[in-house]
N, C-alpha and C positions, 0 to 999 in steps of 0.2 A: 796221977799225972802231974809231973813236974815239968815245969818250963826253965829253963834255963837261957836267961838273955842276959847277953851282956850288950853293952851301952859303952861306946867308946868317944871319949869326950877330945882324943887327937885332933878329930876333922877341923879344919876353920873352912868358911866361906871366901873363894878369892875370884875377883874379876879382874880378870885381864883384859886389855884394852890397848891396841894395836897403834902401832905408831900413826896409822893414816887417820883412827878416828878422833888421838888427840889432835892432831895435825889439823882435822876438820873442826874440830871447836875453836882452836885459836884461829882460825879464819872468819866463824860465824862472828867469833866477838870482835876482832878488826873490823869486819866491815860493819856493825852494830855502831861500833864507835866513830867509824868515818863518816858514817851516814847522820850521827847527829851532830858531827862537827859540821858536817857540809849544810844541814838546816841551820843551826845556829850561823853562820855565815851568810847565809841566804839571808834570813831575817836582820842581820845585822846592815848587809846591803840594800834592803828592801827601804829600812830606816833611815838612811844617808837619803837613799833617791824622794821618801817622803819630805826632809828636810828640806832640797834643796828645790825639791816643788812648792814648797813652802814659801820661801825664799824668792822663788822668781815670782809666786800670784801676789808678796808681799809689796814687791819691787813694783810689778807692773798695776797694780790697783792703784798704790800712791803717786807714779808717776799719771797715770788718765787721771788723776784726781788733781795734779798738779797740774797740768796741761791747760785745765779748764778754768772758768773764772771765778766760779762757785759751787758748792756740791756738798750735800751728805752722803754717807751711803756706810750702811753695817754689811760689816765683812763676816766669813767665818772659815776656818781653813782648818784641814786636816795635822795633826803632829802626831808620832809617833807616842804610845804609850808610857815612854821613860820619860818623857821632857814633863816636868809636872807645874810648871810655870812660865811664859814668857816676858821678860820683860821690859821695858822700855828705861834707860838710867840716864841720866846725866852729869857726867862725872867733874861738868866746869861748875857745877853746886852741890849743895851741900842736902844729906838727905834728910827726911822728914816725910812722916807716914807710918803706916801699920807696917811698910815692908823693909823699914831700915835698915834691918839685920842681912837683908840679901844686901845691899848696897856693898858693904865690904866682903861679905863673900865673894862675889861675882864680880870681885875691882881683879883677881888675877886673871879673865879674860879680857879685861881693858887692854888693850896698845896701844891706841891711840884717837882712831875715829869710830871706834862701834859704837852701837847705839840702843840693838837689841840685846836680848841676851837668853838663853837658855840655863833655864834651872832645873836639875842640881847639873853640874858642870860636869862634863864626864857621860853624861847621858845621850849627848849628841853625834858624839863619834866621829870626833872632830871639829865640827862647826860650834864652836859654842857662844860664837857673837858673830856678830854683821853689821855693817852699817848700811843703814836705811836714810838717804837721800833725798834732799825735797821735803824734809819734817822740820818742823819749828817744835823742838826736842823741850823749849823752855815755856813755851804753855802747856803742852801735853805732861809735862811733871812738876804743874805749878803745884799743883793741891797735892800731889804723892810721888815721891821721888826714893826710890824706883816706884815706877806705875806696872802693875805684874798683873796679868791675866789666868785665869787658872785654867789649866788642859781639865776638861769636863767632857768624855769616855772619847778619848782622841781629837775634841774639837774643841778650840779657842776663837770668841770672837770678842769683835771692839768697833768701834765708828771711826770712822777717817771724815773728817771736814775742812773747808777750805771756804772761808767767808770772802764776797765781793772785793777787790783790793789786798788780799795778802798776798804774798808771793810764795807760802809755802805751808803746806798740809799741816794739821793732829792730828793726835789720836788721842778719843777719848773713850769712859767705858761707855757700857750700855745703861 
């Protein structure tokens, strides 16, 4: 008994694939990608609105603190995970401290009257200074100029005081 096979090596393998089901993948990956563009935006909006809550419990703590005749009182306020230092500068002197080296970094958010400032610059998505109102800017950075807070897992805090007879609030650390 003899076999006789032959074996024909012409065939290839081919999938065809229809214009509707290429047409349905470059849909799944459009919206894949609109959808993370649309979280990354959200998230990016979510960070302005923590900022600028930031910003008003800043404003309005210092001001109840100015208001009154005396007071201590440690703060502690939420920032967004990119901000990785706050901090307080004074640019009518001259710096001195551990944090000098931000001093001229963070002099291109200067204009004019900020007071705060947000490090690394860029991180705040917009905001990257503020001036804070009612502060005596020249004891709060007698010993550290910039006087910088570090964001520790989205929270920064510091003491606001305002002794019998001053007319105007610091900030000192903890």
């Amino acid at each position: 008994m003899v076999f006789n096979l032959k074996v024909t090596s012409n065939k290839r393998g081919q999938m065809k694939m229809s214009f509707g089901m290429i047409f349905s993948i470059f849909l799944i990956i459009f919206f894949l990608i609109f959808a993370f563009y649309g979280i990354k935006k959200f998230m990016t909006i979510s960070d302005v609105a923590q900022l600028n809550k930031f910003k008003d419990q800043v404003t309005e703590d210092v001001d109840k603190l100015w208001k009154g005749s005396q007071g201590s009182q440690t703060v502690q306020y939420s920032v967004p995970s990119g901000i990785q230092k706050i901090c307080f500068i004074d640019y009518g002197s001259g710096q001195h401290g551990r944090n000098s080296l931000l001093y001229t970094e963070l002099r291109n958010s200067y204009l004019e009257l900020e007071n705060i400032f947000f490090y690394p610059r860029g991180a705040s998505e917009g905001l990257d200074s503020f001036e804070l109102k009612h502060l005596n800017l020249e004891e709060s950075v007698a010993e550290e100029n910039p006087l910088c807070f570090d964001n520790e897992d989205g929270k920064v805090s510091w003491r606001i005081e305002k002794d019998f007879g001053e007319s105007v609030v610091r900030i000192t650390k903890l």
